[in-house]
VEXSE-140725 format. One record per residue: residue number from 1; residue in three letters; x, z, y of N, C-alpha, C, CB in turn. Coordinates in nm, 2 decimals, always signed. Each point is the difference from the previous one (the first is absolute). Last residue first. Glycine has a CB too. Example, Ala and Ser with C-alpha at 12.3 -4.5 7.8 and 13.67 -1.06 7.14 Angstrom:
BEGIN
+-----+-----+--------+--------+--------+--------+--------+--------+--------+--------+--------+--------+--------+--------+
|   k |   r |    n.u |    n.w |    n.v |   ca.u |   ca.w |   ca.v |    c.u |    c.w |    c.v |   cb.u |   cb.w |   cb.v |
+-----+-----+--------+--------+--------+--------+--------+--------+--------+--------+--------+--------+--------+--------+
|   2 | SER |  +1.28 |  +0.71 |  -0.22 |  +0.09 |  +0.00 |  +0.11 |  -0.08 |  +0.08 |  +0.11 |  +0.12 |  -0.22 |  -0.06 |
|   1 | ALA |  -0.09 |  +0.21 |  -0.51 |  -0.09 |  +0.00 |  +0.12 |  +0.09 |  +0.00 |  +0.12 |  -0.19 |  +0.12 |  -0.12 |
+-----+-----+--------+--------+--------+--------+--------+--------+--------+--------+--------+--------+--------+--------+
This chain:
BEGIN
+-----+-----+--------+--------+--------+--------+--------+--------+--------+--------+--------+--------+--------+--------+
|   k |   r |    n.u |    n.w |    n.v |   ca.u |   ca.w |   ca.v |    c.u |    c.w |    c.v |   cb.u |   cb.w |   cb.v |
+-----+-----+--------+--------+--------+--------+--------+--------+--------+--------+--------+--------+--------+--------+
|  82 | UNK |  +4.65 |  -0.94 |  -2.48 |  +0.03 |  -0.11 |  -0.05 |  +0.00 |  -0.07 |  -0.15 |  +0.09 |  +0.08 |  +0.19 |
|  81 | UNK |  -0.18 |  +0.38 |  +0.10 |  -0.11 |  -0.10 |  +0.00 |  +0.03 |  -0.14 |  -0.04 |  -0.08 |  +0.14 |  +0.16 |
|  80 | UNK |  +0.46 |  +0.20 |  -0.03 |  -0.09 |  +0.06 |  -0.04 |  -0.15 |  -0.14 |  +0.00 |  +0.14 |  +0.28 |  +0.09 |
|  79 | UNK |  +0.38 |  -0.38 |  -0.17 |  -0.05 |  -0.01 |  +0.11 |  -0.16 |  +0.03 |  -0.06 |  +0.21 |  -0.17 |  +0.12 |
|  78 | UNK |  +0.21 |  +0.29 |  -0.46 |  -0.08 |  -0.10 |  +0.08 |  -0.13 |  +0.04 |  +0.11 |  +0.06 |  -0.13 |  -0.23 |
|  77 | UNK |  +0.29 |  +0.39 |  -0.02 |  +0.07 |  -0.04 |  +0.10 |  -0.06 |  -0.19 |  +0.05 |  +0.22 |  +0.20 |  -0.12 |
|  76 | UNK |  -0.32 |  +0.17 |  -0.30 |  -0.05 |  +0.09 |  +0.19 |  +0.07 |  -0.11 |  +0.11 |  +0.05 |  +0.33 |  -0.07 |
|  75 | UNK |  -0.20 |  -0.50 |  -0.49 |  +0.09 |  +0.00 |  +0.12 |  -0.02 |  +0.09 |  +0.14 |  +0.01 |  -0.24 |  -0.09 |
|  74 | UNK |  -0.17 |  +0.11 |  -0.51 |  -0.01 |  +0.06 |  +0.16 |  +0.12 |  +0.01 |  +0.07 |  -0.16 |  +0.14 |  -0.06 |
|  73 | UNK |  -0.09 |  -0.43 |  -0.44 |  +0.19 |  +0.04 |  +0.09 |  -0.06 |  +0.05 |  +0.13 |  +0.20 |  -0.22 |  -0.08 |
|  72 | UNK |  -0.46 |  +0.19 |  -0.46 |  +0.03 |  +0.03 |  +0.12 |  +0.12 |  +0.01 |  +0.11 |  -0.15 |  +0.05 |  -0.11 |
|  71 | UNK |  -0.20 |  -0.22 |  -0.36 |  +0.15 |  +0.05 |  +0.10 |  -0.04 |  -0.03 |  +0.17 |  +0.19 |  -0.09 |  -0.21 |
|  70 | UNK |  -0.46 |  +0.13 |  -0.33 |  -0.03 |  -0.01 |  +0.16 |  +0.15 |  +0.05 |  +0.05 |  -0.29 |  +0.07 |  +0.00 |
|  69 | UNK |  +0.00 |  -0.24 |  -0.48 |  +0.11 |  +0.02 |  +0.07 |  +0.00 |  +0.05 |  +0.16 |  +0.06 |  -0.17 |  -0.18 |
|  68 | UNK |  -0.38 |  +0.25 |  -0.34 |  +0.00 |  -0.06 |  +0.16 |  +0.13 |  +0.01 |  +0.03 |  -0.21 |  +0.08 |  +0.10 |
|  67 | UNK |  -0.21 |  -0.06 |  -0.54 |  +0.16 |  +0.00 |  +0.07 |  +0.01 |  -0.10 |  +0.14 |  +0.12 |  +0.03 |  -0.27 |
|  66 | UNK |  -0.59 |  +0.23 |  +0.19 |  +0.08 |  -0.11 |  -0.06 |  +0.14 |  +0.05 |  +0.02 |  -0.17 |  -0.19 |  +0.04 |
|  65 | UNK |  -0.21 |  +0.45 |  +0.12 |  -0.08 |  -0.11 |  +0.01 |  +0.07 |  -0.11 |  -0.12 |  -0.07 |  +0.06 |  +0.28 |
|  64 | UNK |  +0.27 |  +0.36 |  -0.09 |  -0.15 |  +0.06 |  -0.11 |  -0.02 |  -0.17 |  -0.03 |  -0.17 |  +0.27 |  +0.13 |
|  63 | UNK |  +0.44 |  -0.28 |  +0.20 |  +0.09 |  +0.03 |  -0.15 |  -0.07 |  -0.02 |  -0.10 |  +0.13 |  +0.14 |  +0.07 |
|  62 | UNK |  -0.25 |  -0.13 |  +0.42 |  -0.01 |  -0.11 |  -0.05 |  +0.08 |  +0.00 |  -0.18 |  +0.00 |  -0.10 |  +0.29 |
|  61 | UNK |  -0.04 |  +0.44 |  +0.00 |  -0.13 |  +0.01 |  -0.08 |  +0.03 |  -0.15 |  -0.06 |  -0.18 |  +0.17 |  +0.17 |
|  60 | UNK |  +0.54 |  +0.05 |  -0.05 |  -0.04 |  +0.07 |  -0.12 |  -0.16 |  -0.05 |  +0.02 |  +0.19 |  +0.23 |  -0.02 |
|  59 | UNK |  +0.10 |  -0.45 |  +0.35 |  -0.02 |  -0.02 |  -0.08 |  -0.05 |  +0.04 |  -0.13 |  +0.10 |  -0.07 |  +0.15 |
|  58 | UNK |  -0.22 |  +0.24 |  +0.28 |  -0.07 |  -0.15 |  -0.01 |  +0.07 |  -0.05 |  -0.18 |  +0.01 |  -0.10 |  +0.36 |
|  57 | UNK |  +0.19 |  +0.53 |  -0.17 |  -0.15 |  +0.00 |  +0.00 |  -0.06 |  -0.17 |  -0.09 |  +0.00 |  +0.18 |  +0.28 |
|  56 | UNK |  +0.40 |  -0.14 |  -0.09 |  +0.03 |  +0.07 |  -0.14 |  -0.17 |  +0.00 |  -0.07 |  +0.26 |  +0.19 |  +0.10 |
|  55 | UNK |  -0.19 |  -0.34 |  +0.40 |  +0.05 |  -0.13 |  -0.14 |  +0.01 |  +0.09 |  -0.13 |  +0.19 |  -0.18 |  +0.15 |
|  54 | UNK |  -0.27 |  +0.47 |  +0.20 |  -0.14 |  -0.16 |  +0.01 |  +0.00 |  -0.11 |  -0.11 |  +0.04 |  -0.02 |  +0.27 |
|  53 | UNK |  +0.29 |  +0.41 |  -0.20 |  -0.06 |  +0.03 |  -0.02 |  -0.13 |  -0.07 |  -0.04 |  +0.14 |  +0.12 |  +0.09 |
|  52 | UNK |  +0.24 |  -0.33 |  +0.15 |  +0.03 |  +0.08 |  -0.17 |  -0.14 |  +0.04 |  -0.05 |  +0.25 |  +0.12 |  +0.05 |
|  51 | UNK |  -0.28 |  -0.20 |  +0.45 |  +0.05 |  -0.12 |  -0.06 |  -0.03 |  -0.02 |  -0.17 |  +0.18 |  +0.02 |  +0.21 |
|  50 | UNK |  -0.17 |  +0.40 |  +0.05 |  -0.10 |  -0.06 |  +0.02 |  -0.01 |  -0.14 |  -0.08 |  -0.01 |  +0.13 |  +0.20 |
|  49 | UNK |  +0.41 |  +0.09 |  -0.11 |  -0.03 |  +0.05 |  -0.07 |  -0.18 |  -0.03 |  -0.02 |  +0.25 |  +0.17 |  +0.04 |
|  48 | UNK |  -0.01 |  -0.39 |  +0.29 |  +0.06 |  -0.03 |  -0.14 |  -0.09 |  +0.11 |  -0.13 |  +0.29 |  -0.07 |  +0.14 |
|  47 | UNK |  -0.50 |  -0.13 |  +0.32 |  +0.06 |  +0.09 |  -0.07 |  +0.06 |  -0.03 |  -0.11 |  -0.13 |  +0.11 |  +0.09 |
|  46 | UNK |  -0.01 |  -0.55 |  +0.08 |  +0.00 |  +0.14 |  +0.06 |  +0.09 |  +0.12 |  -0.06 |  -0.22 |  -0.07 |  +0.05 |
|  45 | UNK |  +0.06 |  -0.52 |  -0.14 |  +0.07 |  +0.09 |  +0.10 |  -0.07 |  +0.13 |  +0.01 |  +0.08 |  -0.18 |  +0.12 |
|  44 | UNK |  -0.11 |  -0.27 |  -0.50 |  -0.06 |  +0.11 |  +0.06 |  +0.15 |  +0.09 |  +0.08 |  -0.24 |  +0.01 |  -0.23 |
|  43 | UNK |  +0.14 |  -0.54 |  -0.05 |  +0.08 |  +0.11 |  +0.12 |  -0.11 |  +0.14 |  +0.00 |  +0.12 |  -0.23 |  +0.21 |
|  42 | UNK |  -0.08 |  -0.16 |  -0.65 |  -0.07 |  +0.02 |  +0.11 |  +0.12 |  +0.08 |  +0.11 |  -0.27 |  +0.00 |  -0.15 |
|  41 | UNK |  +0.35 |  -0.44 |  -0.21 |  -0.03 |  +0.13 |  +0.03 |  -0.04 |  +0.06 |  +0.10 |  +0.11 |  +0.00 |  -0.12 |
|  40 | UNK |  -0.12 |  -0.44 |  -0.01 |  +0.10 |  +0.07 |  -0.12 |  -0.01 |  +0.13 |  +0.00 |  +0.17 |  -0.16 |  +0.02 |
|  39 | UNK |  -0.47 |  -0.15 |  +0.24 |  +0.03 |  -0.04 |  -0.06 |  +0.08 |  +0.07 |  -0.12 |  -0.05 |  -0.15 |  +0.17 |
|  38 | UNK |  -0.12 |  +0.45 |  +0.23 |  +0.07 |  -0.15 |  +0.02 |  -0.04 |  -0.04 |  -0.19 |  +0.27 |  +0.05 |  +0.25 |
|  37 | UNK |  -0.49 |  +0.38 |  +0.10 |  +0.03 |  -0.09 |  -0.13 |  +0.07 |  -0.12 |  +0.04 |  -0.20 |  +0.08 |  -0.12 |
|  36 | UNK |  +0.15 |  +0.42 |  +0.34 |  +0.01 |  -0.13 |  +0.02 |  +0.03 |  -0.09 |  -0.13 |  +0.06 |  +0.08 |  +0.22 |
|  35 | UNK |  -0.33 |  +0.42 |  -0.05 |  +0.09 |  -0.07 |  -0.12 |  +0.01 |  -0.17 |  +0.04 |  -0.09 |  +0.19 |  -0.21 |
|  34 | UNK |  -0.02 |  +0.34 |  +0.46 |  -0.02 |  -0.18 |  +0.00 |  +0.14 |  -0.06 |  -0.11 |  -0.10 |  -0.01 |  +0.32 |
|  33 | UNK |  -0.14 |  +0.56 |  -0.37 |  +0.14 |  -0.12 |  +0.05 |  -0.06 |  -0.14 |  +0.01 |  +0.20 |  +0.12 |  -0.13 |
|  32 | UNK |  -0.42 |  +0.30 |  -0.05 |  +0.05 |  +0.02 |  +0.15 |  +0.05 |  -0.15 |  +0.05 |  +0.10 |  +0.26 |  -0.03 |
|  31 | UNK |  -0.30 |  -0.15 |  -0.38 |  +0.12 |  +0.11 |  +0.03 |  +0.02 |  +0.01 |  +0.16 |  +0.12 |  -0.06 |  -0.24 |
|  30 | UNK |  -0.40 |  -0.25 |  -0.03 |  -0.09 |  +0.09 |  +0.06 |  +0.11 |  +0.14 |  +0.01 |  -0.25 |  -0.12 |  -0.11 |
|  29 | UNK |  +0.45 |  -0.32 |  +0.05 |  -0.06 |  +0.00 |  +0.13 |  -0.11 |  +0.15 |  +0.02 |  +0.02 |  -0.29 |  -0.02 |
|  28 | UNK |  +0.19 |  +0.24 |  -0.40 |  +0.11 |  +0.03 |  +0.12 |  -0.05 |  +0.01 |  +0.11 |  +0.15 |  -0.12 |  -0.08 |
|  27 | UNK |  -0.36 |  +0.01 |  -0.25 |  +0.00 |  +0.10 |  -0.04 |  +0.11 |  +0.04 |  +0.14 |  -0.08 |  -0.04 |  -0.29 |
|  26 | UNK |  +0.01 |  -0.41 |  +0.23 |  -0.16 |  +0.11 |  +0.06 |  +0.02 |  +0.13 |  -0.06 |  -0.21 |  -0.19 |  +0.00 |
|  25 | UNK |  +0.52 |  -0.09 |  -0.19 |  +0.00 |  +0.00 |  +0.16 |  -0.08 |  +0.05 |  +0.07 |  +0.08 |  -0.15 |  -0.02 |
|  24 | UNK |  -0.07 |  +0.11 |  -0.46 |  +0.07 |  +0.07 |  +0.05 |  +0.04 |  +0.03 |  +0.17 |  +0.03 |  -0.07 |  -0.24 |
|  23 | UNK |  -0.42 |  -0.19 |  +0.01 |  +0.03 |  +0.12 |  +0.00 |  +0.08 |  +0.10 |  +0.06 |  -0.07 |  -0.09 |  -0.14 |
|  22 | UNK |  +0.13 |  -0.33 |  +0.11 |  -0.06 |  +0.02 |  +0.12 |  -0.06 |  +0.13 |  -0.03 |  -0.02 |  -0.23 |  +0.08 |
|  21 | UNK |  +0.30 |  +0.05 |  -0.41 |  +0.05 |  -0.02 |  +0.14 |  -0.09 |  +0.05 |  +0.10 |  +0.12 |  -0.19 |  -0.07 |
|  20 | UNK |  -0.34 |  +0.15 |  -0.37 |  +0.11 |  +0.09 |  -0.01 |  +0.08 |  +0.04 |  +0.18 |  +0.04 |  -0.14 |  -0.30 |
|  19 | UNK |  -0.28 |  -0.28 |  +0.26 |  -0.09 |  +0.15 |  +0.01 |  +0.04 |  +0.13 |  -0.05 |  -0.17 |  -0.13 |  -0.03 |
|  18 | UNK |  +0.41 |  -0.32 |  +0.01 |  -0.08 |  +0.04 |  +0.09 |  -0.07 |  +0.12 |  +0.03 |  +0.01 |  -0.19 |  -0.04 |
|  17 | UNK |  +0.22 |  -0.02 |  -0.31 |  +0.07 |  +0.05 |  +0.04 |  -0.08 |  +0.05 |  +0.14 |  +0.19 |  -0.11 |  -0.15 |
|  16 | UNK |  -0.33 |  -0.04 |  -0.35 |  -0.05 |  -0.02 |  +0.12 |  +0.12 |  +0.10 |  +0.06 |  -0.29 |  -0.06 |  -0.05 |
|  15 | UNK |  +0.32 |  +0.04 |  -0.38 |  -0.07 |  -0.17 |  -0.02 |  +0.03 |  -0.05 |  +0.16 |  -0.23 |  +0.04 |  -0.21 |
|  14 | UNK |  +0.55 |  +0.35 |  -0.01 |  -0.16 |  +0.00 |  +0.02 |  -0.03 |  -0.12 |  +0.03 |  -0.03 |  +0.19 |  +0.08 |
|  13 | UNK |  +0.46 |  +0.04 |  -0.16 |  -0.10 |  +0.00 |  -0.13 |  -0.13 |  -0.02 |  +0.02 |  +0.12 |  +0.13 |  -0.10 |
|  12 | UNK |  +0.14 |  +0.12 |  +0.55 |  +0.05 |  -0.12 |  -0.17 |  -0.10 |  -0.02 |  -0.09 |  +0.23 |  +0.10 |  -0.04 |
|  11 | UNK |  -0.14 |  +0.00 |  +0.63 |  -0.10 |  +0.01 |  -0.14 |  +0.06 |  -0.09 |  -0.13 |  -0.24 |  +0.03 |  +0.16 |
|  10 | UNK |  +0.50 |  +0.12 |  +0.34 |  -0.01 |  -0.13 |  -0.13 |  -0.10 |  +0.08 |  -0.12 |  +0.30 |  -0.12 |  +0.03 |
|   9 | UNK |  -0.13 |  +0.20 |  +0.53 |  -0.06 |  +0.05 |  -0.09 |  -0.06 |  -0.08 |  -0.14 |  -0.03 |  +0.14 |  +0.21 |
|   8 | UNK |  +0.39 |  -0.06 |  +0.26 |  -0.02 |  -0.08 |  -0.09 |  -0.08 |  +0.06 |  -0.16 |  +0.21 |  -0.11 |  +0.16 |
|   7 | UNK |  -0.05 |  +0.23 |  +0.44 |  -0.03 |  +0.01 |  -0.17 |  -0.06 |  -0.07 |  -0.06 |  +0.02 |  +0.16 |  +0.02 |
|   6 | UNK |  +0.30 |  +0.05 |  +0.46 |  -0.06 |  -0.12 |  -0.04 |  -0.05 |  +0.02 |  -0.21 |  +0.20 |  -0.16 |  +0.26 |
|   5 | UNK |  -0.18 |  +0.46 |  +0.23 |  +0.02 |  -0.02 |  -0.15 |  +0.01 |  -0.11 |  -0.04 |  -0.08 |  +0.16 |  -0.04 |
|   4 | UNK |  +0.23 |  +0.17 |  +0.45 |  -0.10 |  -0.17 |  -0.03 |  +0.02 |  +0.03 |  -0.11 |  +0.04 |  -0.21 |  +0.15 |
|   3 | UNK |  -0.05 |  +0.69 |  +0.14 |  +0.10 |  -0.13 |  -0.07 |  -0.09 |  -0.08 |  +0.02 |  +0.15 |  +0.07 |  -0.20 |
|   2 | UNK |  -0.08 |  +0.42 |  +0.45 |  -0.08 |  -0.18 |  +0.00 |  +0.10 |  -0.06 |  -0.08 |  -0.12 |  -0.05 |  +0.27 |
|   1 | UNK |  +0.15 |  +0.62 |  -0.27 |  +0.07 |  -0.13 |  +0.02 |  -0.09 |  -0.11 |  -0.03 |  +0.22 |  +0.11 |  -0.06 |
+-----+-----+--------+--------+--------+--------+--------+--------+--------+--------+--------+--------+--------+--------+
């Protein structure tokens, strides 16, 4: 099943929120996925079970690194590439 994800990834307790974040996103990107960044949160479209996997992945490394938040809301009923 194609979802959207939309997600939101919050490094805690750190000086620099940046490089935490883009870690986490280039962890994605080297998953497969075009990660769209906005301001609050990013998009990634595909496989759902591809999707989970990419994000469970990305956050146990970002964990090693610090405390982390990361939510997530998926939808199968948005328009594939949006």
């Amino acid at each position: 099943m194609n979802i959207q994800a939309e997600i939101s990834f919050y490094p805690l307790r750190t000086a620099t929120l940046t490089d935490a974040i883009e870690r986490f996103t280039e962890h994605l990107r080297r998953s497969g996925f075009g990660v769209e960044i906005g301001p609050m949160s990013s998009r990634v479209s595909g496989e759902c079970k591809d999707i989970f996997r990419a994000l469970g992945e990305a956050l146990d490394a970002a964990a090693r690194d610090g405390d982390v938040v990361l939510t997530v809301k998926a939808a199968n009923a948005c328009p594939k590439g949006r």
